[in-house]
Chimera marker file (.cmm) of the C-alpha trace (Angstrom):
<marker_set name="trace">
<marker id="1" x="4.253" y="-102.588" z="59.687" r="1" g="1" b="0" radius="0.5"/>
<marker id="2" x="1.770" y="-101.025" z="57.745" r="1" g="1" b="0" radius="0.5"/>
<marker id="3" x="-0.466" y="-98.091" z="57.818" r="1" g="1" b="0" radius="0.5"/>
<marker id="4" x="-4.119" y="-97.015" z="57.116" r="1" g="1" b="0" radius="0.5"/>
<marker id="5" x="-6.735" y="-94.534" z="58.405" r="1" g="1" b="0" radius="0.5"/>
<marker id="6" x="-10.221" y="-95.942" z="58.423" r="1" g="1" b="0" radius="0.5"/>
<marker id="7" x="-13.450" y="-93.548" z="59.757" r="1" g="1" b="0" radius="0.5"/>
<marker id="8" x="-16.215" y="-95.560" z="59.845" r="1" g="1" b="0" radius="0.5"/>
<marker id="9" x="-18.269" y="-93.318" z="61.874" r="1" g="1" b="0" radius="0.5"/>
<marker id="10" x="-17.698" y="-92.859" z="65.771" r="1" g="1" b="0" radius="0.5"/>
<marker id="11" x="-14.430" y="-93.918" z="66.281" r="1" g="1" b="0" radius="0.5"/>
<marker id="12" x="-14.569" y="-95.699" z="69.452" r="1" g="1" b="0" radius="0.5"/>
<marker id="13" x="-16.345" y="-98.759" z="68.028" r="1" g="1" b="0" radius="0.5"/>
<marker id="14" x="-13.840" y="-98.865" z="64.775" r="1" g="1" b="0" radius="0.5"/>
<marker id="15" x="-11.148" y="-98.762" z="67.175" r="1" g="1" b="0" radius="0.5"/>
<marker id="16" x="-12.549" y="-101.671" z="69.405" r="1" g="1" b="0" radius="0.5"/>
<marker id="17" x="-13.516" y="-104.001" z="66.663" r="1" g="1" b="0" radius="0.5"/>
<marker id="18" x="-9.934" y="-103.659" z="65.131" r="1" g="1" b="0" radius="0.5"/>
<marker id="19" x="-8.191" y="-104.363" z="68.264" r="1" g="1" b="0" radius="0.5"/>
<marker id="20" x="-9.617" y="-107.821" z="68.356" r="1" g="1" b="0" radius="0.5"/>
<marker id="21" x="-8.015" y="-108.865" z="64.976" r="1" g="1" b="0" radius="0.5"/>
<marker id="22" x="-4.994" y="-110.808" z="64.732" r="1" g="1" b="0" radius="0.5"/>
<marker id="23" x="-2.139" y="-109.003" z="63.157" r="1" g="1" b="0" radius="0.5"/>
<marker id="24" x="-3.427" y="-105.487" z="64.130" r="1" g="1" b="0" radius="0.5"/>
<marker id="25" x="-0.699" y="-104.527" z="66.407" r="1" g="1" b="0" radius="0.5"/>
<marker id="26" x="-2.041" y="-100.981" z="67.654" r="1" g="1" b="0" radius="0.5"/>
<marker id="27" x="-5.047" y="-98.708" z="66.951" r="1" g="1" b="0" radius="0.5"/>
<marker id="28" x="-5.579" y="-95.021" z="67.789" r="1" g="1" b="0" radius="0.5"/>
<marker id="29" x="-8.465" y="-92.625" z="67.203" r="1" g="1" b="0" radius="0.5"/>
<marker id="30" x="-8.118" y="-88.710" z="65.411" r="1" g="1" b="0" radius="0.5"/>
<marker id="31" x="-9.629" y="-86.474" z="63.442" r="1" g="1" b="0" radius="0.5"/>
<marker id="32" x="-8.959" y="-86.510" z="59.501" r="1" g="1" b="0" radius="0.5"/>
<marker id="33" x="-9.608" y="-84.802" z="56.377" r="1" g="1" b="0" radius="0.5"/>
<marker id="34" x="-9.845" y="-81.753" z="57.607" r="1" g="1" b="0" radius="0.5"/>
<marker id="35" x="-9.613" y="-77.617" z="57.447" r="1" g="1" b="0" radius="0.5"/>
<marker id="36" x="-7.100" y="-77.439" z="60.524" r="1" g="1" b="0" radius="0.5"/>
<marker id="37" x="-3.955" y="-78.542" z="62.932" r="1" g="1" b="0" radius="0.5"/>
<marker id="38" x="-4.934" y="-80.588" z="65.844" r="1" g="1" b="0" radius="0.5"/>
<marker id="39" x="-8.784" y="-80.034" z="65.814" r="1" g="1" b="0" radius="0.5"/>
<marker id="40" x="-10.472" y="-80.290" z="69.431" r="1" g="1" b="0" radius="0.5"/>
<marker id="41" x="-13.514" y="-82.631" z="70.061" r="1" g="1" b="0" radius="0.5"/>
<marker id="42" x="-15.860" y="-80.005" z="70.574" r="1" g="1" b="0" radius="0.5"/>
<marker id="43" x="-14.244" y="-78.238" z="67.652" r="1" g="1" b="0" radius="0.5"/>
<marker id="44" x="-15.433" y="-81.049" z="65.464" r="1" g="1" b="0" radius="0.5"/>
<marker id="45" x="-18.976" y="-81.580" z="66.598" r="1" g="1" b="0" radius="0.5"/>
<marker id="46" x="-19.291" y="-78.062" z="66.357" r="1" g="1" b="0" radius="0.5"/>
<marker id="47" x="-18.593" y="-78.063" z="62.666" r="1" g="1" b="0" radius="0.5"/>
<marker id="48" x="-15.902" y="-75.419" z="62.998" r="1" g="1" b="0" radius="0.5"/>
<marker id="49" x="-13.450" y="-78.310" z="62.183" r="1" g="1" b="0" radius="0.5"/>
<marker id="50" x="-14.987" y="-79.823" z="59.238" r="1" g="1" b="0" radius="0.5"/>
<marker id="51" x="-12.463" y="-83.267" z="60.176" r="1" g="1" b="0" radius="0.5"/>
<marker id="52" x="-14.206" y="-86.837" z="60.506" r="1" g="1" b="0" radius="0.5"/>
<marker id="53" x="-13.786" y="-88.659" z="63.464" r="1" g="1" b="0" radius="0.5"/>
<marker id="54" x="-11.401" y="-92.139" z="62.151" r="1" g="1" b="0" radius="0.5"/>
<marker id="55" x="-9.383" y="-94.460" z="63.753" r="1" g="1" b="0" radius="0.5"/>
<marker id="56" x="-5.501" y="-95.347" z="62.866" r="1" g="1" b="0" radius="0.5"/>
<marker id="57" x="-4.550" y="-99.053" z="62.341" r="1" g="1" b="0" radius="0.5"/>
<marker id="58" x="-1.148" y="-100.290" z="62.396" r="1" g="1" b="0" radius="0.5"/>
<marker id="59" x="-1.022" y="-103.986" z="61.184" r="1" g="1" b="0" radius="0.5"/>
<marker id="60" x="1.697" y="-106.866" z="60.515" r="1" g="1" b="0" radius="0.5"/>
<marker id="61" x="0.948" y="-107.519" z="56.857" r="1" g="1" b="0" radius="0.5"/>
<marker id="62" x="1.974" y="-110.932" z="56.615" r="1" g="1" b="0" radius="0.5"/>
<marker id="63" x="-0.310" y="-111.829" z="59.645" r="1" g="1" b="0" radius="0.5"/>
<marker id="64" x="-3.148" y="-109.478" z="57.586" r="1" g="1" b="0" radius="0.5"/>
<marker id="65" x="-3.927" y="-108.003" z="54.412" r="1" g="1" b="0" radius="0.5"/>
<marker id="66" x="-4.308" y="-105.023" z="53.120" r="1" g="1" b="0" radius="0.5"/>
<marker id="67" x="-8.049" y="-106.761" z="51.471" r="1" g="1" b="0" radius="0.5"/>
<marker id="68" x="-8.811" y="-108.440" z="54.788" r="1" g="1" b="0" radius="0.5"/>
<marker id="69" x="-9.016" y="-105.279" z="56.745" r="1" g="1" b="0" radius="0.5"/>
<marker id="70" x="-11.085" y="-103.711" z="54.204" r="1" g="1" b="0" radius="0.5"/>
<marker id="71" x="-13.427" y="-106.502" z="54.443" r="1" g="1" b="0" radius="0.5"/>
<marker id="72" x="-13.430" y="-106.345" z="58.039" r="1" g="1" b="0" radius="0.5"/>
<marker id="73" x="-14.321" y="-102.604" z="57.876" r="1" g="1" b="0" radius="0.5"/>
<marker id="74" x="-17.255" y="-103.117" z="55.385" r="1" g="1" b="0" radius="0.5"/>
<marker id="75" x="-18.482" y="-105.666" z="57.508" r="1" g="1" b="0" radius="0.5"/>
<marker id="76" x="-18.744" y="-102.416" z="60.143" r="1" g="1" b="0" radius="0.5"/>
<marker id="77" x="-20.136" y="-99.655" z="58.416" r="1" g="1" b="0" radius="0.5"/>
<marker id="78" x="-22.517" y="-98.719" z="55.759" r="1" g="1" b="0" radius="0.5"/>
<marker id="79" x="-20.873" y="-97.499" z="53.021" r="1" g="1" b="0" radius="0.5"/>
<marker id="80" x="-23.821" y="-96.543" z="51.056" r="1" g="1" b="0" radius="0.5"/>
<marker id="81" x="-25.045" y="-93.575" z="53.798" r="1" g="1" b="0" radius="0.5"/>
<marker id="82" x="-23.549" y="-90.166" z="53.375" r="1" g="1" b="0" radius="0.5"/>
<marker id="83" x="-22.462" y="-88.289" z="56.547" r="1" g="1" b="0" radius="0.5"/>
<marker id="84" x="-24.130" y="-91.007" z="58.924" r="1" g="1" b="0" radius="0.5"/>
<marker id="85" x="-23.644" y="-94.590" z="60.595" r="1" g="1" b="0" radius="0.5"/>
<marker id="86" x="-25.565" y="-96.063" z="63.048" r="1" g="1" b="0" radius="0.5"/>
<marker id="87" x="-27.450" y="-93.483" z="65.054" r="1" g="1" b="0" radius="0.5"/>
<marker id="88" x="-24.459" y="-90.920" z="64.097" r="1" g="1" b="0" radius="0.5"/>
<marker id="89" x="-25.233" y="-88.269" z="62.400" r="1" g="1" b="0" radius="0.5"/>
<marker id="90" x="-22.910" y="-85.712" z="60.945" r="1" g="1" b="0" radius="0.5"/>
<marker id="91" x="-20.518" y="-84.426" z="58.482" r="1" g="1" b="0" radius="0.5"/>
<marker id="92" x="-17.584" y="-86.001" z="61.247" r="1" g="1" b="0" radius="0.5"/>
<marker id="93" x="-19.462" y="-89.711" z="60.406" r="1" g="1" b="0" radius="0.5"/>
<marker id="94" x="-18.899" y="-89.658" z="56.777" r="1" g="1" b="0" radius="0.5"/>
<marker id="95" x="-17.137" y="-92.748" z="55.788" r="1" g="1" b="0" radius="0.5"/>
<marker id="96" x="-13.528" y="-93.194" z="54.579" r="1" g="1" b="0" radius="0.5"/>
<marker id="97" x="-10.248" y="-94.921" z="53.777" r="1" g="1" b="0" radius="0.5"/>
<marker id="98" x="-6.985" y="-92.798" z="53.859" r="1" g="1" b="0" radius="0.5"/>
<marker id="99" x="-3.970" y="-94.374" z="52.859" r="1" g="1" b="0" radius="0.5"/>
<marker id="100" x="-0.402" y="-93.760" z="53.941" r="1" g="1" b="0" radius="0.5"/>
<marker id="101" x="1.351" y="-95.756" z="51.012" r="1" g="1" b="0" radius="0.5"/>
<marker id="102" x="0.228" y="-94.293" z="47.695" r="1" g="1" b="0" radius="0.5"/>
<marker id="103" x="0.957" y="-97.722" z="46.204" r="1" g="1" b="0" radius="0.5"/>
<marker id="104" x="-2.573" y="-98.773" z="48.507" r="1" g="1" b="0" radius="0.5"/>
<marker id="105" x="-5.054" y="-96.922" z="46.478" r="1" g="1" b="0" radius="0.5"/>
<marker id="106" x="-4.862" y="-98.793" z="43.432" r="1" g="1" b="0" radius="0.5"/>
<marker id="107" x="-5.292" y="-101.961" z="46.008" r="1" g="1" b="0" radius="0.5"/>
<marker id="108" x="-8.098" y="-100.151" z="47.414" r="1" g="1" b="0" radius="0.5"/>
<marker id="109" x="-10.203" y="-98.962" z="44.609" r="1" g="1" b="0" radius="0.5"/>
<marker id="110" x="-9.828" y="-102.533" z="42.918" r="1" g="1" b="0" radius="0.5"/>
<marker id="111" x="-10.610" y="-104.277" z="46.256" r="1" g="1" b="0" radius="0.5"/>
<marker id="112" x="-14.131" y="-102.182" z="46.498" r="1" g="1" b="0" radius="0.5"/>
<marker id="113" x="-14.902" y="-102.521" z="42.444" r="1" g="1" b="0" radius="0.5"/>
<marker id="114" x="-14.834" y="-106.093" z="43.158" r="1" g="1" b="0" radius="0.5"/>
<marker id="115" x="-16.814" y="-106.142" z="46.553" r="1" g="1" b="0" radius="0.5"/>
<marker id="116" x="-19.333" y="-103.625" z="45.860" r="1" g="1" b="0" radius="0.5"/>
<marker id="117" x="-19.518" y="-104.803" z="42.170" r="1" g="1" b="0" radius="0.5"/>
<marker id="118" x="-22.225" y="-103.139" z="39.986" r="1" g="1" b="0" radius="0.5"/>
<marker id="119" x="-23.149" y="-100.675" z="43.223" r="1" g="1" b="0" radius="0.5"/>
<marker id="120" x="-19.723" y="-99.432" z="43.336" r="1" g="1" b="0" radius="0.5"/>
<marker id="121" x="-20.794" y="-96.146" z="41.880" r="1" g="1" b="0" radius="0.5"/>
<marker id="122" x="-23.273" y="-95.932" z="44.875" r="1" g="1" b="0" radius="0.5"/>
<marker id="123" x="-20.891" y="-95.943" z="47.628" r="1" g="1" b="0" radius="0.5"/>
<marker id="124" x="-20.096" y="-93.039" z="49.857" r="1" g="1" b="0" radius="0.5"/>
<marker id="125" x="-16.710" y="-94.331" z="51.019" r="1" g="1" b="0" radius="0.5"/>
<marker id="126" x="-14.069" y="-91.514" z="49.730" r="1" g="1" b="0" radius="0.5"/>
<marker id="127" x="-10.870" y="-93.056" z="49.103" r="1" g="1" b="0" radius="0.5"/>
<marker id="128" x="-7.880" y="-90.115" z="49.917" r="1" g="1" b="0" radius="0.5"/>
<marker id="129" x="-4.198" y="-89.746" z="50.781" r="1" g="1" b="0" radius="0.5"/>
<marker id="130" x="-3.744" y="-89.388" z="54.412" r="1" g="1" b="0" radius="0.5"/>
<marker id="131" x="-2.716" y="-85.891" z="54.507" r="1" g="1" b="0" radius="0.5"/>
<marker id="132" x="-3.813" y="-84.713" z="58.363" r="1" g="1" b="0" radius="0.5"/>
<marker id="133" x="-4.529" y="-87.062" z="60.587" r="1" g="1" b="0" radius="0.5"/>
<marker id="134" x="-4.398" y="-85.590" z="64.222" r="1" g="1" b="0" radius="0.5"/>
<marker id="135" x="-4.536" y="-87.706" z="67.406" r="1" g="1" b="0" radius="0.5"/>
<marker id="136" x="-7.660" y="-87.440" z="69.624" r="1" g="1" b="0" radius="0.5"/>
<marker id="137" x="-7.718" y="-86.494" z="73.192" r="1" g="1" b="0" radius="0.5"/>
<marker id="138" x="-6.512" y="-89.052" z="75.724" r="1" g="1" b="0" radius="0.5"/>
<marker id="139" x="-10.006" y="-89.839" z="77.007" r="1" g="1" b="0" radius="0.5"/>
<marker id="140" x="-11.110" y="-90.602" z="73.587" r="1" g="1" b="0" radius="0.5"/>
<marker id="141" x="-8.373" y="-93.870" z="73.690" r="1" g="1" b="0" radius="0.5"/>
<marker id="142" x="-9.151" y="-97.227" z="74.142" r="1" g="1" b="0" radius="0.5"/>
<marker id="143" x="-12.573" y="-95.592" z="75.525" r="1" g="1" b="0" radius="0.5"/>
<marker id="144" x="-14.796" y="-98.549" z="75.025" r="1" g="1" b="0" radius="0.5"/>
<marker id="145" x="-12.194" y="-100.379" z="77.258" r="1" g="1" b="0" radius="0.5"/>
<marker id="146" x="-12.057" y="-97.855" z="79.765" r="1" g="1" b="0" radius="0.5"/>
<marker id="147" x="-16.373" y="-97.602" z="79.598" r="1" g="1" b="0" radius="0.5"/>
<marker id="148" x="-17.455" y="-100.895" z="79.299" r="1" g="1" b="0" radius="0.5"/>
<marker id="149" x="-21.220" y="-100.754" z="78.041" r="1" g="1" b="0" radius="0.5"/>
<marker id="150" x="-20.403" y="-97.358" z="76.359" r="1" g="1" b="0" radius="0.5"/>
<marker id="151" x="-22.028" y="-96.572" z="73.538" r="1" g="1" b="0" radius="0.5"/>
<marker id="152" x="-20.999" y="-98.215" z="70.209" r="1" g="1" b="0" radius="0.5"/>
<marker id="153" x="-22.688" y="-98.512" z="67.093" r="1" g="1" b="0" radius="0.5"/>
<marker id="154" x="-20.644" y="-101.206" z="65.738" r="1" g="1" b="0" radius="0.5"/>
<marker id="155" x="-21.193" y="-105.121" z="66.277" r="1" g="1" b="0" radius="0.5"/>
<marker id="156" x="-18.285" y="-105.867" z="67.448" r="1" g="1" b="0" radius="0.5"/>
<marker id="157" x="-18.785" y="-109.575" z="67.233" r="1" g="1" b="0" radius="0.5"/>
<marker id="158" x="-18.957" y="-109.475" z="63.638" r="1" g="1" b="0" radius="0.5"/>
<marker id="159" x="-15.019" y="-110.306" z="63.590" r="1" g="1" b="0" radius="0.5"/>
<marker id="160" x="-14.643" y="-114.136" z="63.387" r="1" g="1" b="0" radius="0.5"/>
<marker id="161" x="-13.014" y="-116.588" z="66.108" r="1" g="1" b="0" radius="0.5"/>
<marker id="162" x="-9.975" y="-117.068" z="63.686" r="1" g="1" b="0" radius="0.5"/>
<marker id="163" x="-9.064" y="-114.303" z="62.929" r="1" g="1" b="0" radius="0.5"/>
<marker id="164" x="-9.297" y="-112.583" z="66.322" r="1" g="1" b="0" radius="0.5"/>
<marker id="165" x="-6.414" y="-112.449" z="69.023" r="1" g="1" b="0" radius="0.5"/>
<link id1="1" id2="2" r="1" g="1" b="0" radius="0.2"/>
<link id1="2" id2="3" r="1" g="1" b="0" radius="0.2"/>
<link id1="3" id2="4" r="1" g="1" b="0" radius="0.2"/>
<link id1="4" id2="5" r="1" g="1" b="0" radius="0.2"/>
<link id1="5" id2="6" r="1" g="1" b="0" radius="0.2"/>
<link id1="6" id2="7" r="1" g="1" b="0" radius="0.2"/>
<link id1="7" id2="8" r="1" g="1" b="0" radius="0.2"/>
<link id1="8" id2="9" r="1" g="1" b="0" radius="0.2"/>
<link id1="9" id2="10" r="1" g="1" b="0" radius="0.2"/>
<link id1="10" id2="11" r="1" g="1" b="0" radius="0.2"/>
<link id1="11" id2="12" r="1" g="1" b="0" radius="0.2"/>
<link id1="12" id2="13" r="1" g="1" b="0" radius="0.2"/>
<link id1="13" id2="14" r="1" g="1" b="0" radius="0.2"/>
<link id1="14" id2="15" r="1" g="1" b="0" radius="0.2"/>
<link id1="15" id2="16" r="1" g="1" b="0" radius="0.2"/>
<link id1="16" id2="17" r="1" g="1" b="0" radius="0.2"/>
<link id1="17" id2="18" r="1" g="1" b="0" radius="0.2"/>
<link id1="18" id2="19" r="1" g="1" b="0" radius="0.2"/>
<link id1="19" id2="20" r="1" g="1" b="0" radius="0.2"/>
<link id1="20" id2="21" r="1" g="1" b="0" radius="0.2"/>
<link id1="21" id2="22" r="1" g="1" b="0" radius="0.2"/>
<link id1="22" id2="23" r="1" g="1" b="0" radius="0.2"/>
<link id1="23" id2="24" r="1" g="1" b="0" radius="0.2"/>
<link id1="24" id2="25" r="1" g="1" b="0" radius="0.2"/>
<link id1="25" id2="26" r="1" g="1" b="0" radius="0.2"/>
<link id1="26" id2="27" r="1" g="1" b="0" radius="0.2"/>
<link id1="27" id2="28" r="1" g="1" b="0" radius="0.2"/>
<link id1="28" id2="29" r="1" g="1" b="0" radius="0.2"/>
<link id1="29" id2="30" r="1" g="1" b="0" radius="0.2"/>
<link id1="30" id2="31" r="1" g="1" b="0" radius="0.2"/>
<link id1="31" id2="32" r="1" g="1" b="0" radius="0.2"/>
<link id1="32" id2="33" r="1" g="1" b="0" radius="0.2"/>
<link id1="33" id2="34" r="1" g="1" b="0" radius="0.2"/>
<link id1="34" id2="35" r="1" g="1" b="0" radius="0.2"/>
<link id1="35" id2="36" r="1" g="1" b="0" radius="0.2"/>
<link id1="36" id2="37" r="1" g="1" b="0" radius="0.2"/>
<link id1="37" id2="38" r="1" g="1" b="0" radius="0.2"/>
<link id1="38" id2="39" r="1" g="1" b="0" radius="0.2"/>
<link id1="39" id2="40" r="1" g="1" b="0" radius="0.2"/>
<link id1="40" id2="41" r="1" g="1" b="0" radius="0.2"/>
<link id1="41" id2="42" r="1" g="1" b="0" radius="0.2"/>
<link id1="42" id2="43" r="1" g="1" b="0" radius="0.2"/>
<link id1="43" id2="44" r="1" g="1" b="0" radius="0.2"/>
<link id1="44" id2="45" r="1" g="1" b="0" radius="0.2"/>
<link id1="45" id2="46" r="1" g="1" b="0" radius="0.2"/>
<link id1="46" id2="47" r="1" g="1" b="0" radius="0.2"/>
<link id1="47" id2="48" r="1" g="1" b="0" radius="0.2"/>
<link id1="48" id2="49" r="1" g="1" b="0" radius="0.2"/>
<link id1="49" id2="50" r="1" g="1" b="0" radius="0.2"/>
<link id1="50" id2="51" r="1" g="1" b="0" radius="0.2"/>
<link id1="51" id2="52" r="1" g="1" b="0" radius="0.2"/>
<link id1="52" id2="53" r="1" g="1" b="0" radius="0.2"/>
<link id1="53" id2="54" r="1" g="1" b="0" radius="0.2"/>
<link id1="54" id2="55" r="1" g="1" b="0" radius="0.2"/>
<link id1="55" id2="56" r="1" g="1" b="0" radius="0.2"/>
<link id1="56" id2="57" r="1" g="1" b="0" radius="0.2"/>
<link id1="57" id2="58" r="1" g="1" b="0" radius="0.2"/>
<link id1="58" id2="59" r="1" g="1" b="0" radius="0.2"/>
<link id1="59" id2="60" r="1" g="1" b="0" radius="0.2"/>
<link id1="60" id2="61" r="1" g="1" b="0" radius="0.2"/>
<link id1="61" id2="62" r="1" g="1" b="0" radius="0.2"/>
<link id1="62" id2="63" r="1" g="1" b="0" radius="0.2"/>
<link id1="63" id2="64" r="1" g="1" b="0" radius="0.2"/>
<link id1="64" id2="65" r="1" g="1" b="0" radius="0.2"/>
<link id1="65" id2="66" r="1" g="1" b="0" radius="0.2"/>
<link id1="66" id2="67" r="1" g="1" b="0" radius="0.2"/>
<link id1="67" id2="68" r="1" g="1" b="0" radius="0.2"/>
<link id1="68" id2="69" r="1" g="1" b="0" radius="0.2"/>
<link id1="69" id2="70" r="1" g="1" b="0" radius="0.2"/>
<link id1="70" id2="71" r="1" g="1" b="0" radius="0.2"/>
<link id1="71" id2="72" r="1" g="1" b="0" radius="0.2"/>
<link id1="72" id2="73" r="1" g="1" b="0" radius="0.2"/>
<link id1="73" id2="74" r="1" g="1" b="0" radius="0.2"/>
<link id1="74" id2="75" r="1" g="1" b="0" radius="0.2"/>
<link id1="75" id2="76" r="1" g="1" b="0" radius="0.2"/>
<link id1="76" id2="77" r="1" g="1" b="0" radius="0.2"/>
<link id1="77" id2="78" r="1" g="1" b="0" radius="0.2"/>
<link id1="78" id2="79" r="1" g="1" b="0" radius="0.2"/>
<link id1="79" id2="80" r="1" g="1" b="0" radius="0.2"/>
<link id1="80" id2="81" r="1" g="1" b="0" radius="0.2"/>
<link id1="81" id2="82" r="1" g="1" b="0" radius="0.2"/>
<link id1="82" id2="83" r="1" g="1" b="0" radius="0.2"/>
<link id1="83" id2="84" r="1" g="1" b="0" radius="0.2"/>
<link id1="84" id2="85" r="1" g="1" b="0" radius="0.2"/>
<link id1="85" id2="86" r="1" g="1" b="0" radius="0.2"/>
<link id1="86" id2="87" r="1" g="1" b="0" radius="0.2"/>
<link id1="87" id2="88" r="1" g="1" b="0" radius="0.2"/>
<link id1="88" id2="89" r="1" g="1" b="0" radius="0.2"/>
<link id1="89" id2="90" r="1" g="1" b="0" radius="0.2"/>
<link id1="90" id2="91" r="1" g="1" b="0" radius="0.2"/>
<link id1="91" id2="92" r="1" g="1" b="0" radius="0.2"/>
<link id1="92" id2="93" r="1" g="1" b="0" radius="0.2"/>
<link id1="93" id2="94" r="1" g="1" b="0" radius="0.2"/>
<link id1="94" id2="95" r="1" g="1" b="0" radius="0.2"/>
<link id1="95" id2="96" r="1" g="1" b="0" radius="0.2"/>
<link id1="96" id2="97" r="1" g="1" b="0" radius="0.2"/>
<link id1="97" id2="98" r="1" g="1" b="0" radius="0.2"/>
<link id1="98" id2="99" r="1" g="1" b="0" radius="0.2"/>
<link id1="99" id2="100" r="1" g="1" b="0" radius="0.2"/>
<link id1="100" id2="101" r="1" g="1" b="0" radius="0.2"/>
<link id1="101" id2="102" r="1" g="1" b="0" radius="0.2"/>
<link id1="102" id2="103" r="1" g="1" b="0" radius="0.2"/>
<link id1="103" id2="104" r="1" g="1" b="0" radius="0.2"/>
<link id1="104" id2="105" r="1" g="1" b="0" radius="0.2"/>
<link id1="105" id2="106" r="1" g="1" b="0" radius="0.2"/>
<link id1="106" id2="107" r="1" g="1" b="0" radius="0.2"/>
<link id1="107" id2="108" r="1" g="1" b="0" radius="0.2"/>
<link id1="108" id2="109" r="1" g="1" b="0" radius="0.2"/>
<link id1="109" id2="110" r="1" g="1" b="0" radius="0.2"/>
<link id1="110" id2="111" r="1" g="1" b="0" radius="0.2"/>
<link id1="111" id2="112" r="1" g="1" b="0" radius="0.2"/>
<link id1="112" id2="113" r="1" g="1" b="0" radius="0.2"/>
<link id1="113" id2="114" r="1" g="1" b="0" radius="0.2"/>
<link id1="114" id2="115" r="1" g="1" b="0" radius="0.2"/>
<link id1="115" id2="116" r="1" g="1" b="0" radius="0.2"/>
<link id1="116" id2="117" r="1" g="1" b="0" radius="0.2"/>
<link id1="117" id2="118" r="1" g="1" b="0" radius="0.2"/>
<link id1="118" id2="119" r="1" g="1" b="0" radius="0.2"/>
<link id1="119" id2="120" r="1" g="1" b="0" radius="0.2"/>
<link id1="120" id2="121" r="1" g="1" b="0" radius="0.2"/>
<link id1="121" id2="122" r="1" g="1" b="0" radius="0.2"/>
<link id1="122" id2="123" r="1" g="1" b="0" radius="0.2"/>
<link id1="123" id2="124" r="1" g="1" b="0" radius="0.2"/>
<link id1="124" id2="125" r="1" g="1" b="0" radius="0.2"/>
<link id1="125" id2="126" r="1" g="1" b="0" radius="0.2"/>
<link id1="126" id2="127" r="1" g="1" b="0" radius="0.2"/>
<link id1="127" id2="128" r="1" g="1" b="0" radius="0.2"/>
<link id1="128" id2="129" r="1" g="1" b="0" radius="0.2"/>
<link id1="129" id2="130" r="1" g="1" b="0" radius="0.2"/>
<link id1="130" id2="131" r="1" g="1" b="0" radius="0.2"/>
<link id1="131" id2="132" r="1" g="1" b="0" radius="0.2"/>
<link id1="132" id2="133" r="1" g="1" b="0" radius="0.2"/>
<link id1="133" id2="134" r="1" g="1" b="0" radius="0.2"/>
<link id1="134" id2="135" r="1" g="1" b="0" radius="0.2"/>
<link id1="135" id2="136" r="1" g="1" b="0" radius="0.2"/>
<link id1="136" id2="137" r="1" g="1" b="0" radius="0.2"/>
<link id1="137" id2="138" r="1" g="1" b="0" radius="0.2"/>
<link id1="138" id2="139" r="1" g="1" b="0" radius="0.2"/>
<link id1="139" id2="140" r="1" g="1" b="0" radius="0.2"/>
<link id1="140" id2="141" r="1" g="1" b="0" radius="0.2"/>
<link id1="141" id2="142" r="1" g="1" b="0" radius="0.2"/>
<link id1="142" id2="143" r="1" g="1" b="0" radius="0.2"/>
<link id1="143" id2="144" r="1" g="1" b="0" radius="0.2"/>
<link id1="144" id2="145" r="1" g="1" b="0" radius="0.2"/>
<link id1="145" id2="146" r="1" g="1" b="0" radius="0.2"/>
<link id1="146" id2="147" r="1" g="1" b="0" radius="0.2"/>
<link id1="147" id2="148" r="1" g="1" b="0" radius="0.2"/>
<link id1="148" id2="149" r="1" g="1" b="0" radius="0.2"/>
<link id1="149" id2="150" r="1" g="1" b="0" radius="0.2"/>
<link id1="150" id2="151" r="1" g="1" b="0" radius="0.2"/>
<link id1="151" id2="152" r="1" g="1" b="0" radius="0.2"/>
<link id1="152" id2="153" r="1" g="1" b="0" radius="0.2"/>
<link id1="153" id2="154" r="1" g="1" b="0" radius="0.2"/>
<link id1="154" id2="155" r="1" g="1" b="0" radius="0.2"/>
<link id1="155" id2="156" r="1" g="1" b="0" radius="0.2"/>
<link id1="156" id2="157" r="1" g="1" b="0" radius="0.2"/>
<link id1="157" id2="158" r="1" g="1" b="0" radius="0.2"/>
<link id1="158" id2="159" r="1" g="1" b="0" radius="0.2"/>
<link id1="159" id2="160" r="1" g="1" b="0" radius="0.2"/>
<link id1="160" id2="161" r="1" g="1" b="0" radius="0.2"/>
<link id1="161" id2="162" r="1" g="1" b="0" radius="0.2"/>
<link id1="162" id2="163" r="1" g="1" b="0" radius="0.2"/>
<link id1="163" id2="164" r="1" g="1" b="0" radius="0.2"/>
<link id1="164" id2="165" r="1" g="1" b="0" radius="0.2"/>
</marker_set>
């Protein structure tokens, strides 16, 4: 199984959109790339944790690539907008990939050189180590599940028939 750490604004519809793919064997949201241990919710809309609000996917690599869910979450997000997606707004809805393996960054940056082409240098998307990520509170799981109709600023049915479960 492999690792990575995607915040692609609020993390309730990242988490639901990857939970449809097949080969994406669990998803959680947290709170990354930030100035503390085990930031709160309110903490992090308050600005006092200065964390972004991401969601963990655990995958079966040979049922999906590394480059396939990095096309799936640029399908999601706009990678172009700085601290914002959707109708988020916020330093916690800046966009970003953190990877567990460092041997993934290389596959990273080379995957977005070649998708963003000559706007690469215009996109917002940091790409980091995974240094902090801390779990969110319970209610903040699987939410869109538990509140159908919720809010969600991701179009969810943006993944494709084949390659969902």
């Amino acid at each position: 199984m492999k690792t990575i750490v995607l915040a692609g604004g609020c993390f309730w519809g990242v988490e639901a959109y990857f939970n449809q793919l097949k080969g994406v064997v669990d998803t959680s949201v947290g709170y990354v790339d930030g100035n503390m241990k085990n930031p709160t919710y309110e903490q992090v809309c308050q600005g006092i944790a200065k964390h972004t609000e991401a969601c963990k996917v655990i995958y079966e690599e040979s049922v999906i690539s590394l480059e396939q869910i990095l096309d799936h979450f640029f399908r999601i997000i706009n990678p172009f907008s700085i601290n914002k997606q959707g109708h988020d707004i916020g330093h916690q809805y800046r966009s970003g990939i953190y990877f567990n393996d460092s041997d993934d960054e290389p596959l990273i940056v080379d995957f977005m050189k070649k998708y963003f082409g000559k706007n690469y240098d215009r996109v917002a998307t940091k790409v980091k180590p995974n240094l902090d990520y801390d779990l969110a509170e319970a209610y903040h799981q699987d939410y869109l599940i538990k509140n159908p109709g919720g809010y969600c600023h991701v179009n969810l049915g943006l993944a494709t028939k084949q390659e969902v479960k």
